[in-house]
N, C-alpha and C positions, 0 to 999 in steps of 0.2 A: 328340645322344646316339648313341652307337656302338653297334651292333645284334648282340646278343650270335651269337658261331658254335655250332653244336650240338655235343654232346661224341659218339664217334665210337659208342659204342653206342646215339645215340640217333637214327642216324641213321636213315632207314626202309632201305634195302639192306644192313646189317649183317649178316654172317651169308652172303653169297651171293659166291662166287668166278665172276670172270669171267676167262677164259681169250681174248686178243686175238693176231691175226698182221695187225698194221696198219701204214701208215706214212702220212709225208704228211700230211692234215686231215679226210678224212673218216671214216676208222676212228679213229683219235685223237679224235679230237671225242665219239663212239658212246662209248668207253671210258671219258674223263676225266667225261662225264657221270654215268656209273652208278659210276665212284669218288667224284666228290663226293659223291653219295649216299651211302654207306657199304659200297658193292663191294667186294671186295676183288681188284684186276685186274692179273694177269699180265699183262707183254707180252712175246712171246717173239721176239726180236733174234736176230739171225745172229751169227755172230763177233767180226764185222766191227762190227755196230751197224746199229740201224737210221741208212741214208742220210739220215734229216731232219735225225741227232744235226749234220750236216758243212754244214748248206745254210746260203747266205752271201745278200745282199739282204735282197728281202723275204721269203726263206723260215728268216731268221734264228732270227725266234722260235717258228715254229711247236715245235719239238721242248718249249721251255718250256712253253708255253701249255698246248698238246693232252698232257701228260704225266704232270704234276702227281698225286698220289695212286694212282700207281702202282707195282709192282715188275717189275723187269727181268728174266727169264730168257736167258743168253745161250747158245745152245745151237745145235750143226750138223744139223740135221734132213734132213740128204741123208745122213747115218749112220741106220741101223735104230736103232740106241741111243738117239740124240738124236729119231728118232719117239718113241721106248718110252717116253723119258720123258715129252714131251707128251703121248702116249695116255693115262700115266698121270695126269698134271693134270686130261684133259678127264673124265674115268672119276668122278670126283668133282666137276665143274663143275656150274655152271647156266645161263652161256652159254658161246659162242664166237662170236669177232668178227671179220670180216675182210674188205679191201677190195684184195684181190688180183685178176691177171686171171683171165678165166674159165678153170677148168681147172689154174687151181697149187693149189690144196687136192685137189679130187682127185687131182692126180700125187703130192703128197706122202702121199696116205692120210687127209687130212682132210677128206674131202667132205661131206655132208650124210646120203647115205646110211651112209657107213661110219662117223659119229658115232655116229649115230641108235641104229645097232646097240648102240655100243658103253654107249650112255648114253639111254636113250629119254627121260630128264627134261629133255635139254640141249635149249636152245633157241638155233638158229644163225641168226644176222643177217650177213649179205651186203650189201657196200656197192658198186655199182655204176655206171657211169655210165647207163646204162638197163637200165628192167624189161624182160624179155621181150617180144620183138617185132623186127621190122625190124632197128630198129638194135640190138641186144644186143649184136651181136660188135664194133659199133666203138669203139676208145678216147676216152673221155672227159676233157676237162680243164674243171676250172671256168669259163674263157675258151670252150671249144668249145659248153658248153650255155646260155653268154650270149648269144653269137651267134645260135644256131640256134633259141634259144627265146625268143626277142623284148626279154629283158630290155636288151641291149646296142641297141636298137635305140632302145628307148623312156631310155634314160638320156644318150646321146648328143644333142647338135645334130644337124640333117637331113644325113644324108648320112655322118653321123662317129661311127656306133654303137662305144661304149664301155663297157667290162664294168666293174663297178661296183669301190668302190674295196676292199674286201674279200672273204675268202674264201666270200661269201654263199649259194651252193648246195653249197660243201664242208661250212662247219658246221651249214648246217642242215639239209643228207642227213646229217649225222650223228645231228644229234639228232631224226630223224624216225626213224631207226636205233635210236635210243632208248627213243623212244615203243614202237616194236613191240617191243622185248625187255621191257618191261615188259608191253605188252598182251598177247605170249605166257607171261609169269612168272604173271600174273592166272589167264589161263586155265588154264595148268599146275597151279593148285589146283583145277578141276573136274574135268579130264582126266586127271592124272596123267603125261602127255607134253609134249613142249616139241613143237619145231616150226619151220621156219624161216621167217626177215624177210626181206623184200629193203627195201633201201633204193635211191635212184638221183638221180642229179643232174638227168638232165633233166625226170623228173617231179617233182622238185622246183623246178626253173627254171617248169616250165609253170605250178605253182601257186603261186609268185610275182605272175607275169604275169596270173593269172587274173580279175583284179579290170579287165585293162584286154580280155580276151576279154569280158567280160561288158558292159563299155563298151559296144563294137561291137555286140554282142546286144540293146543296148538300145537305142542311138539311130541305128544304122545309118552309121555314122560312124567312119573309123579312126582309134584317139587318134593322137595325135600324140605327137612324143617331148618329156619332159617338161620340156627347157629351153623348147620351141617352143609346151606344150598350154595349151588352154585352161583355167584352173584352175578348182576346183571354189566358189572362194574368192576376195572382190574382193582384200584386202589380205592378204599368202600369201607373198612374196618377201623376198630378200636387199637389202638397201640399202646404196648405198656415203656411208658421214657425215663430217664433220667429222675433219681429217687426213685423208683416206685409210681411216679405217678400216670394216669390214664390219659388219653386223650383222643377222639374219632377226630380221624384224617379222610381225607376223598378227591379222587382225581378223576373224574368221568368222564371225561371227553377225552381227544386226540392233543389238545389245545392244550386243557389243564395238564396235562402230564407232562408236553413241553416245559411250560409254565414252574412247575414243580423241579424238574430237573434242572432247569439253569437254576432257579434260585440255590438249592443245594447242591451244587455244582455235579451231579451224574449224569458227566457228559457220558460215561460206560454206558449205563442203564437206555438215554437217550437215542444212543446211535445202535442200538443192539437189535440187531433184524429179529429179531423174537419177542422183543417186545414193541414194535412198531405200528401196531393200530390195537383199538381197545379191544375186541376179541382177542388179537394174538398175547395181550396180557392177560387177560381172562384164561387163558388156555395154559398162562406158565405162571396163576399163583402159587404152584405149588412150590415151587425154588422162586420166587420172585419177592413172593411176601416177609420171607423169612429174609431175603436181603435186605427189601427195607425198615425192618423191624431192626434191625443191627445198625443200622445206619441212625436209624432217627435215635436209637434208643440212650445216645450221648446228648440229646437235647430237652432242655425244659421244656414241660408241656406248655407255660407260658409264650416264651422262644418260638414254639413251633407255630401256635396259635397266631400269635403277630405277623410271626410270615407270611404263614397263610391268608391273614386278613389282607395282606399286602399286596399278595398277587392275586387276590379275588378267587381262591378255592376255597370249598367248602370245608368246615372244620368246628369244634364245638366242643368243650369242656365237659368232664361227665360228672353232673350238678345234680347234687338229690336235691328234692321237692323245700325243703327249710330253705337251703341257699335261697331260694329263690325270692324270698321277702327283701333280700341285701342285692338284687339284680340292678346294674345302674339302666339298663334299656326301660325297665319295668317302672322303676322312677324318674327318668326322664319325661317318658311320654304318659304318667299318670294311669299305666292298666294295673296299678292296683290302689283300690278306696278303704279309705280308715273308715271301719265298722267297730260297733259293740256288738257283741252276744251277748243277750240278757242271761239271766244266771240259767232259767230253765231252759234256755238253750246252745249253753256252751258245753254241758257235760262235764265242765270245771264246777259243779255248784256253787260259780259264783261268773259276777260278770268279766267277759274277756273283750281288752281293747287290743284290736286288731287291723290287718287291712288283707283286702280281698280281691280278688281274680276280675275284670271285669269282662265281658263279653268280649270276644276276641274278632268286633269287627268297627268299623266307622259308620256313620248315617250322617253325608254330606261334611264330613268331617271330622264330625263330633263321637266322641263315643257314648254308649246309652249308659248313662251313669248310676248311682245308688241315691235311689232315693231313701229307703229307709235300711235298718239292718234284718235282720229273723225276726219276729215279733216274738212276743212274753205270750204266755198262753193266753188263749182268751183276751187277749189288748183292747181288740176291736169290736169287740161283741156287743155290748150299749149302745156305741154309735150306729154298727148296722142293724139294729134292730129298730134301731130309733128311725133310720131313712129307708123301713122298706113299712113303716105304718104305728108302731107297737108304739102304746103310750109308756108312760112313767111308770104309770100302778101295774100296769101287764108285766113293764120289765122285771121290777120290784117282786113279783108274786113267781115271776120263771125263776128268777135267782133261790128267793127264800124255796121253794122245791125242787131245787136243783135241776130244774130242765137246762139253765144257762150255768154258765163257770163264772167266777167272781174276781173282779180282776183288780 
């Protein structure tokens, strides 16, 4: 049964304009958040467009993904005009979002302080590669805070640290970006002031990691990296089956492994004083695994899958990112909505009909649905300039001199 989306006034951020100068994934991410919510979020593009709308690989989709439920302002902000008019957006905001280097908001006039002034209720979130300290001044890239904060260490075989296969401290600095412009929104109803967030990649890497610092705090021992660690869990691996093909299996409790043995009948394995609580399998993967690798390895991964759904262990197909548009769970309950990408923001230059990921949580039910897709450059730019004062002939005269983009 398909899980109904919320309708867009019933969203909880309705009513609340967010003002963004982001690109790339980590300010995108911050934004497209508090738009699923019910935000209503300016993003304000150069000329030109934001550079994500043009990136080929795997920076293909980001512009789609991180854009979603947003309107586009396209405007030259190195003109006083094209300030004037953001001044004027932020003058009535409730945030403003931004993962620029340090230093280009204040040279544009949008710093923190010179907000502040202008809107003491705005609450400004900053997305950086580090909080204050040491490193603040050096450039961050998703890959730099894997390396340097252990995550690439521990996901990689020994010797061959590998930063993970997504953008995972860009969107989750984002949506820790999130969290604070909400935990400043909260507070802005006692105080009456906003306030600024900082968000950052590597303290976000570190607290990834922290689960394997605390390891080490605990048993004196440095994990290892996780192709190579010890697991926490006898039965916990990939298994390669019948054809060639893959499939993660996992038996974590004392229970499930009963569980697991009756169904495939190792009564041996079962009654075998050495494997008889989950440390003492822990302690004999090393002949253990390799027996049940021989064993399962006459069964479809299908077959195994079923089983296991059957006796409630955990298990799971190993699905690249495509499969996942043909997922029957994902169609069932509707978490994923038929989008366009306008042409300048597919990277296909031309438009793509598609469907997309939605928020991976409920509000009273409902999930927060899509209101609009990525917007076309510049889309919205007339309308907002029209509801923060600007008459007809003002628009008409920014356009003809290009302070505004022409949509």
């Amino acid at each position: 049964m398909s899980t109904p989306t919320s309708t867009p006034d019933a969203l909880p951020l309705a009513g609340l304009r967010v003002v963004e100068f982001t690109h790339m994934v980590m300010g995108p991410t911050c934004g497209m958040i508090l738009a699923d919510l019910g935000a209503e979020v300016v993003k304000v593009e150069p000329l030109a467009g934001d550079n994500t709308r043009r990136l080929l690989g795997s920076g293909a989709g980001f512009f789609g993904i991180f854009n979603r439920n947003k309107k586009s302002l396209a405007v030259d902000v190195k003109d006083a005009r094209g300030r004037e008019i953001v001044l004027r957006l932020l003058g009535r905001a409730d945030v403003f979002s931004e993962n620029f280097k340090s230093g280009t908001m204040d040279r544009l006039g949008f710093g923190f302080e010179a907000l502040s002034r202008l809107n003491p209720r705005l609450v400004y979130v900053t997305h950086k590669g580090f909080l204050p300290g040491p490193y603040e001044h050096r450039t961050a890239l998703d890959e730099v805070v894997q390396m340097m904060g252990g995550l690439a260490y521990m996901t990689g075989p020994e010797g061959r640290p590998l930063r993970a296969g997504t953008s995972v401290n860009d969107i989750m600095g984002g949506m820790f970006g999130a969290i604070g412009a909400l935990a400043a929104l909260a507070q802005r109803e006692k105080t009456g002031r906003g306030q600024e967030v900082q968000s950052a990649l590597f303290e976000n890497n570190v607290f990834l990691v922290a689960q394997h610092m605390m390891q080490f705090a605990v048993t004196g021992k440095a994990p290892s990296p996780m192709p190579s660690r010890i697991s926490a869990w006898a039965v916990y691996d990939v298994f390669t089956v019948k054809s060639g093909e893959q499939i993660f299996l996992a038996a974590v409790s004392d229970t499930q492994w009963a569980l697991m043995c009756d169904e495939f009948g190792f009564a041996d394995l079962k009654g075998d004083p050495r494997l008889a609580s989950n440390n003492a399998r822990v302690q004999s993967r090393e002949w253990m695994l390799p027996a049940l690798r021989e064993r399962f390895a006459t069964f479809g991964a299908r077959e195994l899958g079923a089983r296991f759904e059957r006796i409630g262990l955990p298990y799971a197909p190993i699905t690249r990112p495509q499969d996942l548009f043909d997922d029957p769970h994902l169609a069932a309950n509707g978490g994923l909505a038929p989008v366009t990408l306008p042409a300048d923001a597919s990277g296909a230059g031309h438009a793509v009909e598609t469907r997309v990921p939605l928020l991976p949580l409920t509000l009273g039910g409902a999930r927060p649905g899509l209101r609009s897709g990525p917007p076309a450059l510049g889309q919205h730019t007339e309308d907002l300039l029209r509801d923060v004062g600007y008459a007809e002939a003002e628009i008409e005269q920014l356009r003809a001199d290009s302070v505004i983009g022409a949509y």
